[in-house]
Every structure is written in structure tokens, then in C-alpha cells.
N, C-alpha and C positions, 0 to 999 in steps of 0.2 A: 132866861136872860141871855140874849148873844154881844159879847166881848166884843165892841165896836173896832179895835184893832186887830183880832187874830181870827175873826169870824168863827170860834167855836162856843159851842150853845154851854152853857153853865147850868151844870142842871142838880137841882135841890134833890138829895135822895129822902125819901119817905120811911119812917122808921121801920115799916113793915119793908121795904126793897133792902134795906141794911141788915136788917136781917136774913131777906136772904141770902144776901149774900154771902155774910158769916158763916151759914151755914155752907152754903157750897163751899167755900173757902176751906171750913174743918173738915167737909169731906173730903176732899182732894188731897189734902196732906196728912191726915190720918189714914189716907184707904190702905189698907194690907197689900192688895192687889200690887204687883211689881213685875207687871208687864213691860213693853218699851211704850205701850200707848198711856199708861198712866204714867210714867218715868216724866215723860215727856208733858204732860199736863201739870203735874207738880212742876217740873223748869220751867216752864212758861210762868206759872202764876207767880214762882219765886224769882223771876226776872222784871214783872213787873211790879212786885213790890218792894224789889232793888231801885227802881229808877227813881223814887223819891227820895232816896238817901245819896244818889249821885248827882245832887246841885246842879241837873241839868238845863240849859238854857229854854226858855217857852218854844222856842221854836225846835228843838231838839226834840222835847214833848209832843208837838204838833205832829212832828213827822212818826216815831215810832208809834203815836197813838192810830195817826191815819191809816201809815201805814199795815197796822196789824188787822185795823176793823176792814180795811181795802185787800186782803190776802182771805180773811175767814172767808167773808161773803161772798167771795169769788171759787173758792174750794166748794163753799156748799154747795151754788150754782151749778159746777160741774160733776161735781161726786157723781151723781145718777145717770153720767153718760161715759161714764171714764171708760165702758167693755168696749167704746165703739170709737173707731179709730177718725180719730179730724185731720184737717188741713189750714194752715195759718196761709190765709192769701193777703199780701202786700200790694200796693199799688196808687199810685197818685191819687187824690181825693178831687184832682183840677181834671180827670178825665171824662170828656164829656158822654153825655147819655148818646147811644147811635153811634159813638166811633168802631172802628174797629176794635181797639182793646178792649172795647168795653162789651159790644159782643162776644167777644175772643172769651171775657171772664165768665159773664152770665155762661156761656156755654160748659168752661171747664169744671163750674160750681156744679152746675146742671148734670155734669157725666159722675161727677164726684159722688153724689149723693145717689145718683142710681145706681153707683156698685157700691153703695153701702157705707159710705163716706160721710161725715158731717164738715161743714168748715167755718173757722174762727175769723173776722175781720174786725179791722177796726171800726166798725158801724155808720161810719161814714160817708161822703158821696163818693162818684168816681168807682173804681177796681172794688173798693170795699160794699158801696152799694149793690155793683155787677155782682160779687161775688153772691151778698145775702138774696138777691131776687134769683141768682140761679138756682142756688141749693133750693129755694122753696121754705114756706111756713113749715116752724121746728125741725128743720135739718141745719142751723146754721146757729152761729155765738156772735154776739156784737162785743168787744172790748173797746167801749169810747174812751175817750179822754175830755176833760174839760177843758177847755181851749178859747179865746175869745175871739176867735175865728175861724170858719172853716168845717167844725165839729158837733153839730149836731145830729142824733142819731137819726138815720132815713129812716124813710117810709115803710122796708121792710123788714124791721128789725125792733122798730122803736118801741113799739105795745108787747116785746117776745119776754116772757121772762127771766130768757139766757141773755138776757142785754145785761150789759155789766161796766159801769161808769168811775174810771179811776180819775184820782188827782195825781198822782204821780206816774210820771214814766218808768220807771222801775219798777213796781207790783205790773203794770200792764204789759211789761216785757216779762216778769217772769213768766205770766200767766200763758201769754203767748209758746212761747219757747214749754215750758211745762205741759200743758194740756194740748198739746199736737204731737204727730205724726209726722209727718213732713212739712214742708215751706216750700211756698212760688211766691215768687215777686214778679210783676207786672212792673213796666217803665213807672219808674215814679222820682221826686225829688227827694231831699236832703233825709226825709221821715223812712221813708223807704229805704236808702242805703242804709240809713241809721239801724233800722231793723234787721235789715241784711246781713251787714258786716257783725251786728251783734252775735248772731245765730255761726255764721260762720267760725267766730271767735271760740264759741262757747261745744262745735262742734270739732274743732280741729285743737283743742285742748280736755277734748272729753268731759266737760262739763255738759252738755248736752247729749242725749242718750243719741246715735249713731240713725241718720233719716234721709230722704231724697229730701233735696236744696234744688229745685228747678227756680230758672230765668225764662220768665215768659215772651217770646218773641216770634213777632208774625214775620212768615214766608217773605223774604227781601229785606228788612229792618236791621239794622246794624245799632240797636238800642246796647245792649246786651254784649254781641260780638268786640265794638269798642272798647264796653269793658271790661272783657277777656282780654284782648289786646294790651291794655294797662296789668292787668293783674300777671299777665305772661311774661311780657315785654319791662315790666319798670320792677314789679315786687317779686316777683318768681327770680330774674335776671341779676337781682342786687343782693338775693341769699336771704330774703326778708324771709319767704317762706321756701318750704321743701315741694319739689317735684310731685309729689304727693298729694299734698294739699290741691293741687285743683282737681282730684277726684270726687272732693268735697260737696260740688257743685257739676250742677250740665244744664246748657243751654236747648230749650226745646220750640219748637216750631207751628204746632198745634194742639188742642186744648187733647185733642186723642191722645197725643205723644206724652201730653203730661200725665195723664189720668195713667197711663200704662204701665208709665216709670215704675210709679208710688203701686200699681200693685203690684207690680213686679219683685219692687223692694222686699215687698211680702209677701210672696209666694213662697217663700223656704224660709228665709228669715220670720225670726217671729221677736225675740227682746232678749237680753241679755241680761245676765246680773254678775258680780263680782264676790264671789266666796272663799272664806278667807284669802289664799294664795293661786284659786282656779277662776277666771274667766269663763263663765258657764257660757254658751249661748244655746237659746232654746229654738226649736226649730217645728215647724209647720209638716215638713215631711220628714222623712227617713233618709239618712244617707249610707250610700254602700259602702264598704268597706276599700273597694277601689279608688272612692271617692275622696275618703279621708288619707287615702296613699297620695291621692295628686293633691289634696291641702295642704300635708305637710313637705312636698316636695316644693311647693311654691310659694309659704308662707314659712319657713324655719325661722325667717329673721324675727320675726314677730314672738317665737317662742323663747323663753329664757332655761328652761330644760323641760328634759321629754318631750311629749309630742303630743298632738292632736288627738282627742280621743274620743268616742262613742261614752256617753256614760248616762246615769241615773239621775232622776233628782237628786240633789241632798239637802239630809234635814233642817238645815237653817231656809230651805225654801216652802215650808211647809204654810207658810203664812200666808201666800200663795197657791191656793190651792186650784183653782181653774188650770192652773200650767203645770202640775204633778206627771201628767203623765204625757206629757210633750217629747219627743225624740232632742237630746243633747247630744251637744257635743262642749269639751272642756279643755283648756290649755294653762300654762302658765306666763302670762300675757305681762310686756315689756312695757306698755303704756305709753311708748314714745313715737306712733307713727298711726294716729285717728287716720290717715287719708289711705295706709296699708290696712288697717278696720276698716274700711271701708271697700277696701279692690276685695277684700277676704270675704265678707257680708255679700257680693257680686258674684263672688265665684260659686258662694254656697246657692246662690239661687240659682246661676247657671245650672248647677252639678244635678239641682235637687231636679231639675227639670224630667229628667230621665229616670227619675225614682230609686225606689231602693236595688 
């Protein structure tokens, strides 16, 4: 039976489904195991059988219930491709088939995925479309939205079973910003900034893991440039942000230029993690000892004592094992300048160039 005012299905459980549940229910909070993956499974269950005792409003319900079954089914989706690095491509859904942008996209999707790339759109027409017919069948992720206009999934994405259909814009952003690598934005309207600025937020306050932010813009267009100009001239000029911060982002010209960035990004850089009080960063190649003399000569501000160092895994990364035996480096990291993370993360890939 569906709830003619809230549209969620009301559904009868069966004595044998109540039981199982029970069961799964006493295994979880019985199990010995005191891992952080069972910790975390226990909280989860005793969070929601907390919300029936907080007199929460139906629509309060509606959201945390959407919201949760709209996170799982999107995790699972992705789990089996998490080794292989994406791209979140943005872009107007009103840009037509045959423009330049929109060849511009099919293209950059299309280099993306021959060096090894997969990429995430909003499944939609326009840049999103461009994006999933460049990548090609199972190189690309649809993240739709329901919308009563505008949003239905295209043609090359729509029967893919990495297509993934949210209600809310929230889970669809996290998903976005979570399971990518980097971000390009293609000219688009209000959805597109929206996206944008989110990412940028999320990356010049370190909540988003440290990635190339390309502005896609064709040879003479001032889409892009304009709004560098604003972001220079109004927000940079008034103290809103640091000097820094527009390292965050760069403006590129051709679908080559984009593709390059993003490997470039990772040619020496590889991910970072935060251990207890050390800033690991894990790295693709080796870096010389000279190398790490001109890091800390150019990056001290970044450090809160000591210095830059060559070092080992440590054992809290052992959970991680694919990246044990990656070449580190570790510092004691001030947290207050992502756009200086980011010249730093530049420099190692300059440096790494010339090897060990």
C-alpha cells in the first residue's frame, strides 16, 4: 500500500522476514568481532533504532530513510571500480548535440578513458550526454536526478548498470565529489556553478581529498576567463579568499590539455592520508634526497615543526594494503593553506619527473 501523501510504499513484513531480521539484528550487536567495520555497523543499527524514540517529524523520516537507502546502493554500485581512477564531468544539460562543446566533451570523455580513466556524469543530455558517449559502453557512471524536467537518463547510459538515480541533491553531490579524481566543468548554468563552487568549497577547506579542478573552454571563448575575472577582481580583491586559493583550479583550452593535467596530477602524486600528527603523502615514484631539500626550502610555511621527510608506511596504514610499499613522504601539516597543498602536490610532480 502507497501513502497517498508522502509516496512511500507501506509494506507488511512477513513473520518469517521479522525474523530475519531479529536475527541479523542479534548478530550484529552480539558479534565479538571489534573491528572499526563492525563498530560502525553496530552504530549504524543503534542510530536507527534511536530515531523512533526521537518523535521525529514524517518528513524528517523520509529524508534520513531516503537518504540512507540512496548512499548504500550507490556505494555498492561503485565498490568494484573504486582501483580505477574517474572524472566528474559538469556541463549544461541545454547544450546542443553538434556544438562545439559538445564535441569538445565527447572528445575529452574519449582521451579519458583511453588512458585509463572512467568518468561520472549526471546522466543527462548536453556535456553529460557528450561526456557518457565519449567514454564509451562501461567506461562511464550516470548520477541522475529526479527532476520534472530536463533529466532523464540518455541513450548512453540509461540500460548501464552504473546508472544511479537520486532524490536528493545531497547524496548525488556526495557521490560526485567522493568517487572522482578530479572535476571539469564545461560552460553550463546555475546546476553547474552549483556543482562547481561546491567542489571548490569542499576542496579549499580540505574536506575534499586534494585533485585537478579544470574549466573547460574552447580556443577564443571567454566563458571561463570572465569568471576568473570575477573570482580575481571581486572575491580574491575583497579578502573573501587567499591568493592561494586560485591554484585550486585552471582554466584549459583543449580536451588534450585537460586529459594531461589530470595525468600529470598523477604522475608522482598518488593519495594522501593523515596519521595521527604526520601528513603522509604517498607517491608514484621516488624522490631524491635533493629533492626533498628544495620541498622544505619552499614549503617550511606549511610545516608546523621539523621537516619533510622520506619515510615508511605506518602501521595504522596497513588497512591499505595495495599502497604498503609506495615511496612516502611525511610532514607535520598546519591544515590552513589547501591552495599551498596544492602548489606542494605540483611541485612533487614537477620534481618527480627527473626521478630518483
Amino acid at each position: 500500500m502507497r501513502d497517498e501523501f508522502t509516496g512511500t510504499r507501506r509494506r507488511v513484513l512477513r513473520q518469517e522476514e521479522i525474523g530475519r531480521a531479529l536475527e541479523s539484528v542479534r548478530s550484529v550487536l552480539t558479534a565479538e568481532d571489534n573491528s572499526l567495520r563492525a563498530v560502525l555497523c553496530r552504530e549504524i543499527l543503534l542510530n536507527s533504532l534511536e530515531v523512533q524514540d526521537d518523535d521525529l517529524d514524517i518528513l524528517d523520516l523520509k529524508v534520513i530513510n531516503r537518504s540512507m537507502r540512496e548512499m548504500r546502493y550507490a556505494f555498492k554500485v561503485f565498490k568494484p571500480y573504486r582501483h580505477i581512477r574517474k572524472v566528474s564531468i559538469f556541463g549544461s544539460a541545454r547544450t546542443p548535440e553538434g556544438s562545439p562543446y559538445y564535441r569538445t566533451a565527447v572528445k575529452f570523455a574519449r582521451l579519458l578513458s583511453q588512458k585509463g580513466f572512467m568518468v561520472i556524469t549526471g546522466a543527462a543530455d548536453g556535456i553529460m550526454k557528450a561526456g557518457n558517449e565519449g567514454a564509451g559502453t562501461g567506461k562511464s557512471f550516470g548520477v541522475n536526478i529526479h527532476l520534472p524536467f530536463e533529466q532523464g537518463a540518455n541513450e548512453y547510459i540509461v540500460d548501464d548498470p552504473k546508472l544511479v538515480t537520486f532524490k536528493y541533491f545531497f547524496t548525488r553531490k556526495l557521490i560526485f565529489v567522493m568517487e572522482s579524481h578530479a572535476t571539469a566543468l564545461f560552460p553550463g548554468g546555475f546546476g553547474t556553478h552549483d556543482e562547481g563552487f561546491e567542489i571548490l568549497t569542499l576542496l579549499q577547506t580540505e574536506k575534499a581529498s586534494p585533485r585537478p579542478f579544470l574549466l573547460m573552454e574552447l580556443p577564443g571563448e571567454t566563458y571561463w576567463e570572465r569568471w576568473d575575472d570575477f573570482i580575481k577582481g571581486q572575491v580574491l580583491a575583497r579578502g573573501f579568499i587567499s591568493p592561494e586559493d586560485v591554484s585550486l583550479y585552471k582554466i584549459v583550452h583543449s580536451p588534450e590539455t585537460g586529459v594531461e593535467e589530470i595525468r600529470h596530477f598523477y604522475s608522482t602524486y598518488h593519495s594522501y592520508r593523515q596519521v595521527r600528527d604526520k601528513f603522509v603523502v604517498r607517491l608514484d615514484k621516488d624522490l631524491s634526497p635533493k629533492a626533498i631539500d628544495a620541498l622544505n626550502e619552499q614549503f617550511s610555511d606549511l610545516v608546523t615543526e621539523g621537516r619533510i621527510e622520506k619515510t615508511y608506511a605506518f602501521p595504522e596504514e596497513a588497512n591499505e594494503p595495495e599502497l604498503l610499499a609506495k615511496p612516502r613522504i611525511a610532514f607535520s601539516y598546519d591544515h590552513r593553506s589547501a591552495g599551498r597543498l596544492r602548489q606542494l602536490i605540483d611541485q612533487i610532480n614537477k620534481l618527480g619527473r627527473f626521478g630518483p
